[in-house]
C-alpha positions in Angstrom: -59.6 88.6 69.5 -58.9 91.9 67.4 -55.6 91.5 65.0 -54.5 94.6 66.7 -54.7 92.6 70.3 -53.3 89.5 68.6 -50.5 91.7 67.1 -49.7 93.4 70.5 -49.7 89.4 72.6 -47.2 88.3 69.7 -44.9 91.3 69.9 -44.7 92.4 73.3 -45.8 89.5 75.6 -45.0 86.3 73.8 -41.3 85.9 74.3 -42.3 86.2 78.1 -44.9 84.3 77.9 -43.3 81.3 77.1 -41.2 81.6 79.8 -44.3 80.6 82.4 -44.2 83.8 84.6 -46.4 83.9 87.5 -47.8 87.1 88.7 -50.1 90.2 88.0 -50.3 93.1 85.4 -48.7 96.7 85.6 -50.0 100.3 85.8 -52.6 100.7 88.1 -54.5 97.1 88.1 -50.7 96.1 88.7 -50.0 98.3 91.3 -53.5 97.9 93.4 -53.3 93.8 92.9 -49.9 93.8 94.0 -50.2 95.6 97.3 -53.3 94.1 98.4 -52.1 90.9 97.8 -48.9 91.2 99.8 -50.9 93.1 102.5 -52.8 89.8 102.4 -49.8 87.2 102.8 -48.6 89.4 105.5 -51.8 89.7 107.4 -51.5 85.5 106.9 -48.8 85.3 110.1 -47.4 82.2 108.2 -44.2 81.9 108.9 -42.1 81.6 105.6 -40.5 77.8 104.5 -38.6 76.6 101.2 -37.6 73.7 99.7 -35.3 72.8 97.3 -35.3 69.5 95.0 -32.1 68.1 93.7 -33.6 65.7 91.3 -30.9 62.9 90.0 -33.3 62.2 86.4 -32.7 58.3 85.4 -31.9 56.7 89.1 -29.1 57.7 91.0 -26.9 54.4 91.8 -27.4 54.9 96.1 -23.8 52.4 95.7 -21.7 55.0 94.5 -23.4 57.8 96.4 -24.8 57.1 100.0 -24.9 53.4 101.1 -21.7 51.9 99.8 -20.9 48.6 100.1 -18.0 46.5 101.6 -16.5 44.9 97.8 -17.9 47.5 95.8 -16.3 49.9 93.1 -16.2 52.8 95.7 -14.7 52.6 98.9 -16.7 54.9 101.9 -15.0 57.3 103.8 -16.3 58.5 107.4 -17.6 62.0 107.6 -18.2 64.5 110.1 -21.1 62.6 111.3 -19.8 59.9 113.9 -20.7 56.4 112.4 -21.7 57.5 109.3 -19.7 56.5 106.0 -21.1 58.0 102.1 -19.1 57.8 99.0 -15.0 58.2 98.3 -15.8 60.6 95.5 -17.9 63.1 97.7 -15.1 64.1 100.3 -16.7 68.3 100.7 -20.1 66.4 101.6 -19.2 64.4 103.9 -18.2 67.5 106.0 -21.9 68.6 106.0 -23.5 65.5 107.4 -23.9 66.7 110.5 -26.7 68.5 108.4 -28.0 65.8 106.5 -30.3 62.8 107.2 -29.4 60.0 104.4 -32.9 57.8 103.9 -31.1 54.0 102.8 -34.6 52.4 103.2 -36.9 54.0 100.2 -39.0 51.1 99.1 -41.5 51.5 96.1 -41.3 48.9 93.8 -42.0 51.2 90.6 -39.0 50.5 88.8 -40.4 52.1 85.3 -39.1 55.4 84.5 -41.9 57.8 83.5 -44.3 56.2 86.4 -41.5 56.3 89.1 -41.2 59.6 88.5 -45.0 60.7 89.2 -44.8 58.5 92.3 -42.0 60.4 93.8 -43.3 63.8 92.7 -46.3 63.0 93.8 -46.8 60.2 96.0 -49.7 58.5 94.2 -49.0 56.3 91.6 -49.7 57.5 88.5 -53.3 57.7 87.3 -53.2 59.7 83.4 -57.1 59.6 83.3 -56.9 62.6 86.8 -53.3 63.0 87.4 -52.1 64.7 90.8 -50.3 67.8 91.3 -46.2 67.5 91.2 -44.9 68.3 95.1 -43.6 71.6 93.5 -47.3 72.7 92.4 -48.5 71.5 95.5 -45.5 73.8 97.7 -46.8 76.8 95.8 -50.4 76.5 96.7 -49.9 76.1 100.3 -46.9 78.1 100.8 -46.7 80.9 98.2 -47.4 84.1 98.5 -50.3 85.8 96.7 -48.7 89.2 95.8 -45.4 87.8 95.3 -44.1 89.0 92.3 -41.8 85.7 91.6 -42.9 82.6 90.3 -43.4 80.7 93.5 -42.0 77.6 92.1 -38.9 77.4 89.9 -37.8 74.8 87.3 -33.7 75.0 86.8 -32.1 72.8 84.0 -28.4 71.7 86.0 -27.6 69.9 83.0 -27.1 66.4 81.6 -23.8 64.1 81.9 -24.3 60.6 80.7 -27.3 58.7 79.5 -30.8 60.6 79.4 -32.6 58.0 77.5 -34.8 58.2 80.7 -36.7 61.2 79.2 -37.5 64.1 81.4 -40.2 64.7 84.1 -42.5 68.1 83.7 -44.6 68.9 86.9 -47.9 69.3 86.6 -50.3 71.6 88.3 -53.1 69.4 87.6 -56.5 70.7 89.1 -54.4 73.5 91.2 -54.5 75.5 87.8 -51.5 77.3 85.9 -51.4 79.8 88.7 -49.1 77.2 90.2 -46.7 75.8 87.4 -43.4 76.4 87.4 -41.2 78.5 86.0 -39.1 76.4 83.5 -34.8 78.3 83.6 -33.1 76.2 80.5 -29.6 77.9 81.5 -29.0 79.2 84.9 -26.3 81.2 83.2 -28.4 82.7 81.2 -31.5 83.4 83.6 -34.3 84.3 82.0 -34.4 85.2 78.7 -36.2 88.4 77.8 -36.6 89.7 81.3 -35.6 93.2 80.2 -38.7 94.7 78.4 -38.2 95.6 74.4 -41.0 98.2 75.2 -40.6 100.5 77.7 -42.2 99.6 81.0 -45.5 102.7 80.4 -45.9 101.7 77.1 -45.7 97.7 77.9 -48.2 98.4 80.8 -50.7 100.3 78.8 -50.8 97.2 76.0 -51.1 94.8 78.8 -54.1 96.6 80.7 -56.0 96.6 77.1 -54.9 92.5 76.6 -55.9 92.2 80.3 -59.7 93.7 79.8 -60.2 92.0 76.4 -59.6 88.6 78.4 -62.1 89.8 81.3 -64.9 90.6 78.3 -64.0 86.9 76.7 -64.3 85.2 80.7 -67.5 87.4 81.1 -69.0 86.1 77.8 -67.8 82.7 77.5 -67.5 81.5 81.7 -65.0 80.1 83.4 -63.0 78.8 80.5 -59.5 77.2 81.2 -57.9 78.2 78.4 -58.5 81.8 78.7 -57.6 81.9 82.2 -54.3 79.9 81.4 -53.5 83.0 78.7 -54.7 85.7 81.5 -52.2 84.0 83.8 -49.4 83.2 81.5 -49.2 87.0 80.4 -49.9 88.3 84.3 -46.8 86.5 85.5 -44.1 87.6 83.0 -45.6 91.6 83.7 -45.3 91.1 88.0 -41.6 89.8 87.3 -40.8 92.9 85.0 -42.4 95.1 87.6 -39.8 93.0 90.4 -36.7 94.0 91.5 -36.3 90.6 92.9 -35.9 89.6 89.3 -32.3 89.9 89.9 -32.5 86.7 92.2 -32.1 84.8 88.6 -28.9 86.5 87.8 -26.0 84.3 89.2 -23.5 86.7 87.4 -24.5 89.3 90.3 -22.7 86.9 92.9 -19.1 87.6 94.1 -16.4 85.7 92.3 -15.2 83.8 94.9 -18.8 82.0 96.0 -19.8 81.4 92.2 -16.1 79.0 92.1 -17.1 77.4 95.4 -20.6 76.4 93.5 -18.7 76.0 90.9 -18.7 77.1 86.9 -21.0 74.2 85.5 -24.8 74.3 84.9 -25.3 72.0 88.2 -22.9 74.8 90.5 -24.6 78.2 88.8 -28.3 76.2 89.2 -27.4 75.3 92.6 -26.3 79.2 92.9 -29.6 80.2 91.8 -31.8 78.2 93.9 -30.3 79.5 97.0 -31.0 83.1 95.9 -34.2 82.1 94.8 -35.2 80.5 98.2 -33.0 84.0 99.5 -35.9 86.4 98.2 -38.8 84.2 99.4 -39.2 81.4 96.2 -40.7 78.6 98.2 -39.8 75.6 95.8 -37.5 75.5 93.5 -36.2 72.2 91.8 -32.8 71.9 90.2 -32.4 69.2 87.2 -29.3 66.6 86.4 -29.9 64.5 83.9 -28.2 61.4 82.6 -28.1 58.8 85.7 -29.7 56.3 83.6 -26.6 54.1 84.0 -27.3 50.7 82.8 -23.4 50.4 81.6 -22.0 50.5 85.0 -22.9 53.5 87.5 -18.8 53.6 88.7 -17.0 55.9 85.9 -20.2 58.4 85.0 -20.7 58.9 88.7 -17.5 59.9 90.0 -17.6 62.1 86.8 -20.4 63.6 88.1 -19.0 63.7 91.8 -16.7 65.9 91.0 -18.8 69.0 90.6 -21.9 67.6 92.7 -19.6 67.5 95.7 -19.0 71.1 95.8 -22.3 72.3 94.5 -24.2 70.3 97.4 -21.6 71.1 100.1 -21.3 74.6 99.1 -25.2 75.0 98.5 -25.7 73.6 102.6 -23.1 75.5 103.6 -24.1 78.6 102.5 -27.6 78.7 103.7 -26.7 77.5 106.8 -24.0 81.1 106.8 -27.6 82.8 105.8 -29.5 81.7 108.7 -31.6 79.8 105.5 -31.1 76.3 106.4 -33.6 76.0 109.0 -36.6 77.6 106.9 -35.0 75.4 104.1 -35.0 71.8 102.9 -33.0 70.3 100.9 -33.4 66.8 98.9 -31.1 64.9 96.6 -32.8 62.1 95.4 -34.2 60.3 91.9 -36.8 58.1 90.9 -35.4 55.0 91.8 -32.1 53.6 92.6 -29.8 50.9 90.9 -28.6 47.0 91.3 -25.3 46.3 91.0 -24.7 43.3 88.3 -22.1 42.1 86.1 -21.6 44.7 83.9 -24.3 47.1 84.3 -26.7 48.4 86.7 -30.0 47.9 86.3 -33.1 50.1 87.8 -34.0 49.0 91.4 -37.0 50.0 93.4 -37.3 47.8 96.1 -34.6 49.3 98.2 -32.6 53.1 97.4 -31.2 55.9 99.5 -32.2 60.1 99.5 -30.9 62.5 101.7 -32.1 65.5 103.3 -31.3 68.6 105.0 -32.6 71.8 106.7 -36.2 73.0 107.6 -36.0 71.5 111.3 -34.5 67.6 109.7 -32.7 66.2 112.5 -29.2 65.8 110.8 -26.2 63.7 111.3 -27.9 60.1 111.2 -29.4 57.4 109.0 -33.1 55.9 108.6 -33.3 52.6 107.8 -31.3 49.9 106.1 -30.5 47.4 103.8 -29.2 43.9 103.2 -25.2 43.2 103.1 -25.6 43.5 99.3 -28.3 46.0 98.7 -31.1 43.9 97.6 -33.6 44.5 100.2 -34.5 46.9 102.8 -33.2 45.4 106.0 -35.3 47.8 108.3 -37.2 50.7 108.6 -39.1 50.3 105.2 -40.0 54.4 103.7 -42.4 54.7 100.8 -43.4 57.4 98.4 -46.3 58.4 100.4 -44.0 58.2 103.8 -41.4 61.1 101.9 -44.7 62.8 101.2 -46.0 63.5 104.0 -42.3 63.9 105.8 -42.0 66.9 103.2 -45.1 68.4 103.9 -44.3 68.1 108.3 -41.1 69.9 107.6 -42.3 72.6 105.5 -45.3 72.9 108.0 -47.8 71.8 105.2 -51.0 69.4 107.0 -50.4 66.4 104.8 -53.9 65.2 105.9 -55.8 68.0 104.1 -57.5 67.4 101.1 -57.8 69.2 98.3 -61.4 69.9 95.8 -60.9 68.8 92.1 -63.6 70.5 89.6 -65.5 68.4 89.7 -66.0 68.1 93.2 -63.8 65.1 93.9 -61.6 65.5 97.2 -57.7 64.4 96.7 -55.8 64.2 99.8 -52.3 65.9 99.8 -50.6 62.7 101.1 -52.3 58.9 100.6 -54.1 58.2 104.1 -51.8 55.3 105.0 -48.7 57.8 104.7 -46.8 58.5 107.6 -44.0 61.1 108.0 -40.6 59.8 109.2 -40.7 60.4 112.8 -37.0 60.1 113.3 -36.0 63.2 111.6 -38.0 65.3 113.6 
């Protein structure tokens, strides 16, 4: 590459660039790839679904959350779902669980961090050698709109309260391609950085269209090389979202007063804020981030920390899509990688039997699936694995979780593992 084409990626498209935009070029390639992309998703018929992923990073303690026990540090409180009882500490969710299904029978048995993690996100266990796509990758290959001009999956940072020795999950694309990571927001208050150009728009364009054709002469001469179709991507997405005026969607500053205090003014409430206007302009996945539930010094006192703004921002986020007319087109999950057994003095990781909940996209609400033992050690009935949540997300979002996909090198990788079965009750 020329140093003037290297000087013109540094200056103009790098800062956006690192933000992982999906999307096309500007000026007239812009224009023509735009429309005949969204003529193309429109000519589609399909009809329009989102989810979004609360993920709980370390293992949420289900105890203290949604299967409390009879003795334990939390007492449970009934809700507006007859017969069902969740946590003390989350008084403005128990009002939506006519909404919301609460799964107390996961079973997976991976009980390490960093592998729990790709299980859940992906429903295989891991395999580093040919890793599988993360659900979110996955959501935007089946669901996402070619001439979108959003990222059709967003990453939001909700924040971190307590211990995050745990480490942090990235999704993958895997063999999908970088057309379907996600966009990574580090401060929902903040949105993303560098949206507004430091060129103007004309001038930004023209330098883009002369990166764009130096990439198509390098592709021409050297094949179908990865790394220079990652760079023709990376740079394609931040120009689309420049282009968009549903950029604004990752402004939360743009919402009235009075609905960003009932989210509420932390990084989980404003990322919480932004996923329901992300899902509000047609973003089909977006995942929203707390860190710190690695509790291994006792779950009680960090968690009703952390119930204190989780409670509005969940109740508040099902609330208001359900006001929107979103909640039937949208999921919603709270769940982690594991969950935790109570003993004296700490809480250590427990995979063998842990709760979820979920809401929206057609989830029959208002009930449980499953349950454990009087002290939480076993799954009593109605065993769920990773696979089973799999292919439940994929039914509700109206994603085939029999298909397969086609690795490069030929190999088919089903969606969902073929002795998956989605959790008929909910539906």
């Amino acid at each position: 590459m020329s140093e003037r084409l290297e000087r013109i990626t540094r200056r103009d498209l790098l800062k956006l660039s690192a933000a992982g935009f999906l999307g096309a070029s500007a000026s007239g390639w812009f224009s023509a790839f735009a429309a005949d992309a969204t003529k193309a998703a429109a000519a589609s018929g399909k009809k329009h679904k989102s989810c979004i992923l609360l993920w709980m990073n370390g293992g949420p303690s289900q105890f203290h959350t949604f299967d409390v026990k009879p003795g334990g540090d939390f007492k449970a409180i009934k809700t507006a779902a007859p017969g069902i009882e969740i946590s003390e500490h989350l008084p403005k969710l128990a009002q939506q669980a006519k909404e919301m299904a609460i799964l107390r029978s996961m079973t997976t048995g991976e009980a390490v961090h960093d592998r729990a993690r790709l299980l859940m996100h992906t429903g295989y266990k891991p395999l580093p050698s040919a890793p599988n796509p993360s659900l979110g990758c996955v959501v935007s290959h089946e669901l996402g709109q070619p001439g979108f001009e959003l990222p059709n999956f967003v990453c939001i940072n909700g924040g971190v309260e307590g211990n995050n020795a745990a480490g942090l999950y990235r999704p993958v694309p895997a063999f999908l391609g970088p057309k379907h990571a996600p966009l990574n927001i580090a401060d929902p208050a903040a949105g993303v950085e560098n949206l507004k150009p430091f060129l103007g728009l004309g001038d930004l364009d023209g330098k883009a269209g002369l990166l764009d054709r130096a990439d198509a002469r390098l592709l021409e001469a050297y094949g179908d090389n990865p790394a220079i179709a990652a760079h023709r991507t990376t740079y394609k997405r931040a120009m689309e979202l420049l282009h968009s005026p549903r950029g604004q969607a990752f402004e939360v500053e743009r919402e009235p007063a009075k609905m960003r205090e009932a989210y509420g003014n932390n990084g989980f409430g404003k990322a919480c804020l932004m996923a329901r206007r992300l899902v509000e302009v047609g973003v089909p996945f977006v995942e929203v981030l707390l860190g710190g539930w690695d509790d291994h010094a006792g779950a009680a006192a960090p968690v009703e920390r952390r119930s204190k703004y989780m409670d509005p921002a969940m109740a508040t986020l099902i609330s208001d899509l359900k006001e929107r007319g979103l909640l039937d087109s949208t999921l919603v999950i709270w769940m982690g990688e594991f969950g935790r057994f109570p003993m004296t003095g700490k809480n250590r990781h427990h995979a063998r039997a842990w709760s979820l909940m979920m809401a929206g996209a057609g989830i029959k609400g208002g009930q449980v699936v499953g349950q454990t033992s009087p002290k939480g050690e076993e799954v009593k009935e109605r065993p769920i694995s990773a696979g089973d949540f799999m292919g439940t997300v994929c039914k509700a979002l109206g994603i085939d979780h029999t298909k397969s996909f086609t690795t490069r090198d030929g190999r088919p990788v089903r969606i969902v593992d073929k002795a998956a079965k989605p959790v008929a009750e909910l539906f």
